[in-house]
C-alpha positions as CSV (number, residue, x, y, z in Angstrom):
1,X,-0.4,14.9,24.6
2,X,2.5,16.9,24.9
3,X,3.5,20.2,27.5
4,X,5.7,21.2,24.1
5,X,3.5,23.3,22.1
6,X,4.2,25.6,19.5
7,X,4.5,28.7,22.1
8,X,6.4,26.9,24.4
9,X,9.0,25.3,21.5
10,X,9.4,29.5,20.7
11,X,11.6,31.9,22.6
12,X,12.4,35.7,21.8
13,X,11.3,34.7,17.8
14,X,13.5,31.6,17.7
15,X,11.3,28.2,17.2
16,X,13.3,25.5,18.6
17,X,10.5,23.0,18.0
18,X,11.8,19.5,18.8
19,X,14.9,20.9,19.6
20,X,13.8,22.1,22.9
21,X,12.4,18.8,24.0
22,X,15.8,17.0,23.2
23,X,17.5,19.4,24.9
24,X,15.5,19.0,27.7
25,X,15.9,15.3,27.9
26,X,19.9,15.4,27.2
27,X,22.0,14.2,30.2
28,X,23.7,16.9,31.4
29,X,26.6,18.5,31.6
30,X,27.3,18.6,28.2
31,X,29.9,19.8,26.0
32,X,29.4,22.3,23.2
33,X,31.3,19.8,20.7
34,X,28.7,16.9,21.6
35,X,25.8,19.0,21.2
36,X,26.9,20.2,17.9
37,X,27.8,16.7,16.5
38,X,24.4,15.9,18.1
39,X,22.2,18.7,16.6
40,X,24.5,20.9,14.4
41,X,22.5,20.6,11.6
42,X,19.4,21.4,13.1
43,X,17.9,24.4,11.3
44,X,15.7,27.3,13.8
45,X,14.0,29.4,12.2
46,X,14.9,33.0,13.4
47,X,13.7,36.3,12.9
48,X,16.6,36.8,10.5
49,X,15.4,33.5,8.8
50,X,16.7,30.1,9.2
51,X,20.2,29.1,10.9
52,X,21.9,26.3,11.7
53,X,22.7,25.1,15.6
54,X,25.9,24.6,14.4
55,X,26.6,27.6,13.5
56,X,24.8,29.6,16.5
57,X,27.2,27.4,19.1
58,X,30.4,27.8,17.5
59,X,30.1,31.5,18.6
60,X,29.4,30.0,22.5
61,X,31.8,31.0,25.1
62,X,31.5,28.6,27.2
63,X,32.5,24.8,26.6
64,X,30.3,22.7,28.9
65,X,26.5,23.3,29.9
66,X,25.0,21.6,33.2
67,X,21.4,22.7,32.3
68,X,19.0,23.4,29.3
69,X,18.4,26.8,29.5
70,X,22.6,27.2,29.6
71,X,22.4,25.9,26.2
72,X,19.4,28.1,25.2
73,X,21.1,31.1,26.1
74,X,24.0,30.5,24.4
75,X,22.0,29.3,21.6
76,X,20.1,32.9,21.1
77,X,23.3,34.8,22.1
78,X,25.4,33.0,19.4
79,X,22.1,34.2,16.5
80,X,22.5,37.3,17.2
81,X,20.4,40.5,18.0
82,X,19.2,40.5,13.9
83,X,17.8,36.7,14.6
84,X,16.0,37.3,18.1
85,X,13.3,39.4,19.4
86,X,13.4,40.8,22.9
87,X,16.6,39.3,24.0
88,X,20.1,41.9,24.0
89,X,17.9,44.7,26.1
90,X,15.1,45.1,23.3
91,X,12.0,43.7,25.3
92,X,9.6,42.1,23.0
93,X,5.8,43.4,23.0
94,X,3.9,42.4,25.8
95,X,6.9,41.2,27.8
96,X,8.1,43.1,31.6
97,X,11.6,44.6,30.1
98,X,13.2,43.4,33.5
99,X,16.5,42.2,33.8
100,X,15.6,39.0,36.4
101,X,14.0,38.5,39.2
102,X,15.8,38.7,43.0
103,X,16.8,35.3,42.7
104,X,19.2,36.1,40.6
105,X,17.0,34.3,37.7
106,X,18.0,36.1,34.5
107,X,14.7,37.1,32.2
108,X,15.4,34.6,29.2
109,X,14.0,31.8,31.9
110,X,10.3,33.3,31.4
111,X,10.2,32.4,28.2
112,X,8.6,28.8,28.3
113,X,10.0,25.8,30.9
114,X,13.6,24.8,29.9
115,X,14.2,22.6,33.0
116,X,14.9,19.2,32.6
117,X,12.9,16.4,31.8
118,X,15.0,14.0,33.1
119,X,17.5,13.8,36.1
């Protein structure tokens, strides 16, 4: 039994698959050089088609994550806006278009539980 289906392992038309539960389970923070000589050669498939981690997080900005959706962001931002669906201001069908909630909770975080597993 596992809380990571298919839908869940799938944000904005990237599947992370097990990806997602990995990242999950990580110890955090991270740096952006572990995870890629971690899961670099991971392959997602995209809306663009498939492409590597690596390649995705060598666009990243930042250098150290304390959190899995951190690295999920960066992850989608690094594809591209040809690779992901809803995400960059396009709203997906079916999904609200808003930019966060008044938390401050930006709208990437409603697509499936990237909190982690572990602490």
């Amino acid at each position: 039994m596992s809380s990571d289906n298919e839908n869940q392992a799938r944000a904005y038309g990237v599947t992370f698959g097990p990806l997602k539960r990995a990242l999950r389970e990580h110890q955090y923070p991270v740096s952006v050089a572990e995870l890629i000589e971690q899961y670099g050669g991971f392959d997602l498939e995209t809306a663009a088609g498939e492409q590597r981690l690596e390649s995705a997080l060598q666009e990243c900005e930042e250098t150290t994550f304390a959190e899995p959706w951190e690295v999920r962001d960066a992850i989608l931002d690094g594809l591209g806006d040809e690779a992901v669906v809803g995400y960059h201001g396009d709203p997906a069908e079916g999904e609200d278009g808003g930019g966060g909630d008044d938390n401050g909770t930006p709208e990437i975080d409603r697509a499936g539980d990237w909190s982690r597993l572990t602490e």
